[in-house]
C-alpha positions as CSV (number, residue, x, y, z in Angstrom):
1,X,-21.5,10.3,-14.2
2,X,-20.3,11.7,-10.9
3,X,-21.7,10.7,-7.6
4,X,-21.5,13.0,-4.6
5,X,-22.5,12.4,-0.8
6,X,-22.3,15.6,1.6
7,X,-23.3,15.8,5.0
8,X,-24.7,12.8,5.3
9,X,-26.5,11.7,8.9
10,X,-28.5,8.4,8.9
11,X,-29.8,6.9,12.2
12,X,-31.4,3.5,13.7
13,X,-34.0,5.2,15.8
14,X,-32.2,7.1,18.4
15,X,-28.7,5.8,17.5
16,X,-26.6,7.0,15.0
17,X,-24.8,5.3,12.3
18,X,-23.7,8.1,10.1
19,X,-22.9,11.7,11.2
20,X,-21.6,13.9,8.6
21,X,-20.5,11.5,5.9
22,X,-19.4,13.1,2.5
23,X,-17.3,12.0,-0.8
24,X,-17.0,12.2,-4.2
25,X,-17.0,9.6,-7.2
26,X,-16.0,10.2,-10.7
27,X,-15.9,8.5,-13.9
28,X,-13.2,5.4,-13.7
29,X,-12.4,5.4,-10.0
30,X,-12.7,3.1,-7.7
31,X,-13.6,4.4,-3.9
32,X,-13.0,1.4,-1.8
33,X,-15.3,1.7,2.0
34,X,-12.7,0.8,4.7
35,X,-13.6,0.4,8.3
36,X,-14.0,-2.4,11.1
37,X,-17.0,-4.3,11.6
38,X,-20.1,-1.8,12.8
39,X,-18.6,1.5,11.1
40,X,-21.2,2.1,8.7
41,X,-19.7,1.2,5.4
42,X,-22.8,-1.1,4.5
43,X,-25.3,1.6,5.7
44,X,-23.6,4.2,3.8
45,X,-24.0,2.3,0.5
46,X,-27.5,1.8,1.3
47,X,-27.9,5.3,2.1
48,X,-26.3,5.7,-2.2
49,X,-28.8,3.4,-3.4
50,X,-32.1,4.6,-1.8
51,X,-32.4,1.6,-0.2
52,X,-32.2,3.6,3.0
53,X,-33.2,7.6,3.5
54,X,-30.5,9.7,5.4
55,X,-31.7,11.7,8.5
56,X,-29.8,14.6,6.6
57,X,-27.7,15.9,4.2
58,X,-27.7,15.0,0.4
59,X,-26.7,12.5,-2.4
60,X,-26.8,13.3,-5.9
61,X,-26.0,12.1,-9.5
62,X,-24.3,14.7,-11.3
63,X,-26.4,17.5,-10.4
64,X,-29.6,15.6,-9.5
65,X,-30.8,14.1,-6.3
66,X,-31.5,10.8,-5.9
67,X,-34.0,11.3,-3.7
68,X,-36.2,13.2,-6.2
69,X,-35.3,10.5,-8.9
70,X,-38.0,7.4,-9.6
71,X,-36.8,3.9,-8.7
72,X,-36.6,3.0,-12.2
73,X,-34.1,6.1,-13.1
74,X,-31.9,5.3,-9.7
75,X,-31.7,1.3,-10.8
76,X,-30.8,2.8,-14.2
77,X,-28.1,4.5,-12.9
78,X,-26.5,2.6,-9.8
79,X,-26.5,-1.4,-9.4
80,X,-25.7,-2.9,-6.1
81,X,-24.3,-6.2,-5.7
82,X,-24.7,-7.6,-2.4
83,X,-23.0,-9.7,-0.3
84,X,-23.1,-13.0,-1.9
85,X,-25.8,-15.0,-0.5
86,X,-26.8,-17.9,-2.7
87,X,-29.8,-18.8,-1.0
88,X,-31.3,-15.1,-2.4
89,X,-32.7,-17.4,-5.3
90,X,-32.7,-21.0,-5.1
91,X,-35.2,-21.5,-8.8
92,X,-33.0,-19.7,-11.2
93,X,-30.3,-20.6,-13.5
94,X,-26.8,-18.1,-14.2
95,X,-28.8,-16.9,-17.2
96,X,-31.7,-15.4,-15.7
97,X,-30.3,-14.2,-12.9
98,X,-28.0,-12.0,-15.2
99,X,-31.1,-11.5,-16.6
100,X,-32.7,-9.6,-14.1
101,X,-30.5,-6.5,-14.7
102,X,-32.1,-5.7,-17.5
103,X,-35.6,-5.4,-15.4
104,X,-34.9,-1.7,-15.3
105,X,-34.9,-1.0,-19.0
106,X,-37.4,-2.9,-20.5
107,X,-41.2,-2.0,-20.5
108,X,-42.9,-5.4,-20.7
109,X,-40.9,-8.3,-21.7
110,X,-37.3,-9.2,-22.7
111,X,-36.1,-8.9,-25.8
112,X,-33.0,-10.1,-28.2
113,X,-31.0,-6.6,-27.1
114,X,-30.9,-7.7,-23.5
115,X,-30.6,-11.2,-24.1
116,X,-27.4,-9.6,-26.2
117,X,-26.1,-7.3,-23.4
118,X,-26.6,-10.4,-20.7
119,X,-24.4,-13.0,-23.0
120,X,-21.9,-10.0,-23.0
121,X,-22.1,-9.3,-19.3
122,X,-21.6,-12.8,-18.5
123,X,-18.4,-13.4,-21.1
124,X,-16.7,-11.1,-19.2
125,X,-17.3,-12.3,-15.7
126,X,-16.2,-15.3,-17.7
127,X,-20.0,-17.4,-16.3
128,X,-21.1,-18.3,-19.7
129,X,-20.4,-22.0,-19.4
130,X,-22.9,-21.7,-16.2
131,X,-25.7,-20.3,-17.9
132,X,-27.9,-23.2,-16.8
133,X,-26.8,-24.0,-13.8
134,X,-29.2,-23.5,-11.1
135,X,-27.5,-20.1,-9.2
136,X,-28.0,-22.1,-5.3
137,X,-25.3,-24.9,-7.0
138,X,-23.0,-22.1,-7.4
139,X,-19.6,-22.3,-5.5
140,X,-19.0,-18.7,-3.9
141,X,-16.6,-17.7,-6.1
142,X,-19.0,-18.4,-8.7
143,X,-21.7,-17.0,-7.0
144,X,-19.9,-13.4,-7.0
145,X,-19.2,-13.3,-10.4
146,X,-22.8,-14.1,-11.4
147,X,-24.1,-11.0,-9.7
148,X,-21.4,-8.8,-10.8
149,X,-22.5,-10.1,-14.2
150,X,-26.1,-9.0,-13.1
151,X,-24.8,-5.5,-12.4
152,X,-22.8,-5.0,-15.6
153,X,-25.8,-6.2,-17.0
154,X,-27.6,-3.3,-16.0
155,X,-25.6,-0.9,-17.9
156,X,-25.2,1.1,-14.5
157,X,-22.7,3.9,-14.7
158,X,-22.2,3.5,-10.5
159,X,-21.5,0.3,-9.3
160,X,-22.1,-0.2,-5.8
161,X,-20.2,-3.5,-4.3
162,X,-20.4,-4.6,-0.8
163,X,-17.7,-7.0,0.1
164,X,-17.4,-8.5,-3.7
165,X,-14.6,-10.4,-2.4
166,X,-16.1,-12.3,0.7
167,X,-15.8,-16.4,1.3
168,X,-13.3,-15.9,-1.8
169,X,-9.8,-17.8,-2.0
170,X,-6.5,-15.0,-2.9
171,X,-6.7,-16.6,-6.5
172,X,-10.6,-15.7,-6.9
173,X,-10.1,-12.3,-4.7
174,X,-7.5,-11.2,-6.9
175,X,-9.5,-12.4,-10.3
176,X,-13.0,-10.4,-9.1
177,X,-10.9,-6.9,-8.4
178,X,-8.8,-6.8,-11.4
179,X,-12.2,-7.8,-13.4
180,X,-13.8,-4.6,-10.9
181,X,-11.3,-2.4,-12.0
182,X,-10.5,-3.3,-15.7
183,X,-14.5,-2.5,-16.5
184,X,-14.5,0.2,-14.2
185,X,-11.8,2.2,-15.9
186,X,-12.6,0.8,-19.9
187,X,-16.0,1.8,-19.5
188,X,-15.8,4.8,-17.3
189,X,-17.5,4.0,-14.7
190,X,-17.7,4.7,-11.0
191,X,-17.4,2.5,-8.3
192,X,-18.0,2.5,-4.3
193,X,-16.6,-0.9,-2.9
194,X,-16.6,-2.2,0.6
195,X,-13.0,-3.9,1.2
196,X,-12.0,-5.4,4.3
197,X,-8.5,-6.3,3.3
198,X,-6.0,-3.4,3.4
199,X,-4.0,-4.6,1.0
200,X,-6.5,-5.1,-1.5
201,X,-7.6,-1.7,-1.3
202,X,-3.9,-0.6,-1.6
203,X,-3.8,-2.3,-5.0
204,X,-6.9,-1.9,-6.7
205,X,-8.6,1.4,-4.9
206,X,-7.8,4.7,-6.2
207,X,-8.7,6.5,-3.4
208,X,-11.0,5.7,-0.1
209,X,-12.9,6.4,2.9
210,X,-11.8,5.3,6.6
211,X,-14.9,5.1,8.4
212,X,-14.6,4.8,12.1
213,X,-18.3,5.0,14.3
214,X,-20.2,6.6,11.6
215,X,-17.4,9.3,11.4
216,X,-14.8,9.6,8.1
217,X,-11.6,9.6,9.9
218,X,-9.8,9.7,6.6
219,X,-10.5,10.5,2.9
220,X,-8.6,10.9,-0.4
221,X,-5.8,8.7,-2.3
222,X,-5.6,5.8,-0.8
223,X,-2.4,5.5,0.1
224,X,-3.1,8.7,2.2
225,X,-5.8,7.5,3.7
226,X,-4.2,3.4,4.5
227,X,-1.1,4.9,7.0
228,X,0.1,3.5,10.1
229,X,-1.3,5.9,12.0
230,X,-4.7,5.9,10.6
231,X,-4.9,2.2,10.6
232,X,-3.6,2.2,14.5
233,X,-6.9,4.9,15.0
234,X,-9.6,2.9,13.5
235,X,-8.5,-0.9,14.0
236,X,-6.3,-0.4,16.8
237,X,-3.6,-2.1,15.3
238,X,-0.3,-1.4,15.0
239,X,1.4,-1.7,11.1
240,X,4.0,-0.5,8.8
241,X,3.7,0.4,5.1
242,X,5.9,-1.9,3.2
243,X,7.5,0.1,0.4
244,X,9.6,-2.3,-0.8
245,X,8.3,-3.8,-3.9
246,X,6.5,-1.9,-6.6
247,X,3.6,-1.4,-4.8
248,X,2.9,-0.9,-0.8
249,X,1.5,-3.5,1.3
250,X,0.1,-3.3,5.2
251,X,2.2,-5.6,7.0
252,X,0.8,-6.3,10.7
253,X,3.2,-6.1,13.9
């Protein structure tokens, strides 16, 4: 499925937060959101899941609006995982919060498929041996995983990730994106994901966004979007792209 944004303005009242946003998602990529604090990256992903309706300009799934799509289509399609806040649900355990993705594809009750697809969601976020544990005893690492679990859960072909690696040690950072990108390009999915570490979206990105004040100042592979001079623009900065080992890294001055 292939998500597209053109054009997009969104505004606060009178001040605006996005002014002519546009990109492009396709099956097994990962688009990593890169900007400093205020830029619009959580607005824009807002804006992708409904949750928010742009001022202008369009989003579409494949060939469809969103807009014109019921709530229960778009949550069929694209799953959001938040920031991880464990005091979102204090009463339930791993198990039926993973649960919950399967809200959108079920007409009255659970049954034995989605209990299946929720086992299977949380073997691979590797949560199974926290199925009853209450999810507000969850360490943050944990946490994270759970809802990621939630999302796979869903059966989503967009998955919509707002700082998955937030409050996360390296170890646990690096374990939640190579888990992100493994599904992402097994399954064939698509995947918008708000990274504030440069390096990290070096690795595991296959191509981004650089927003700065609502504006894209660069967009495409990532490693032509993450320069020096694009970071000095937007953060203000000054870097240099390490090329030495096999991959590059953002080493600060």
């Amino acid at each position: 499925m292939h998500l597209r944004m053109k054009g997009v303005d969104f505004s606060y009242g009178s001040a605006p937060i996005l002014k002519n946003v546009s990109m492009e998602v396709f099956p097994s990529e990962i688009l990593g959101i890169l900007g400093p604090n205020g830029s619009g990256k959580t607005t824009m992903v807002r804006c992708i899941n409904g949750i928010l309706t742009p001022k202008q300009g369009s989003i579409a799934l494949d060939t469809t609006e969103i807009k014109s799509l019921p709530r229960v289509d778009v949550a069929k399609n694209i799953s959001y995982v938040p920031q991880n806040s464990s005091s979102e649900m204090a009463a339930p355990n791993v198990f039926e919060v993973v649960l919950m993705g399967r809200r959108p594809h079920i007409t009255w009750e659970f049954g034995e498929k989605d209990r299946e697809i929720t086992w299977k969601a949380m073997e691979e976020m590797d949560v199974k041996d926290l199925a009853t544990v209450n999810f507000n005893k969850l360490s943050s690492g944990q946490a994270q995983r759970v809802l990621i679990a939630r999302a796979l859960a869903q059966e989503a072909k967009i998955l919509l990730l707002d700082e998955p690696t937030s409050n996360l040690d390296i170890r646990y950072q690096m374990e939640v994106m190579n888990t992100i990108h493994n599904i992402v390009h097994r399954k064939m999915l698509g995947a918008c994901v708000i990274v504030h570490d440069l390096d990290l979206a070096l690795r595991f990105c296959d191509k981004a966004v650089l927003l700065h004040e609502g504006v894209i100042v660069a967009a495409g592979p990532v490693r032509m979007v993450l320069t020096a001079e694009n970071i000095k623009k937007v953060y203000g900065i000054d870097v240099v792209i390490d090329e030495s080992y096999s991959r590059p890294r953002v080493i600060i001055l």
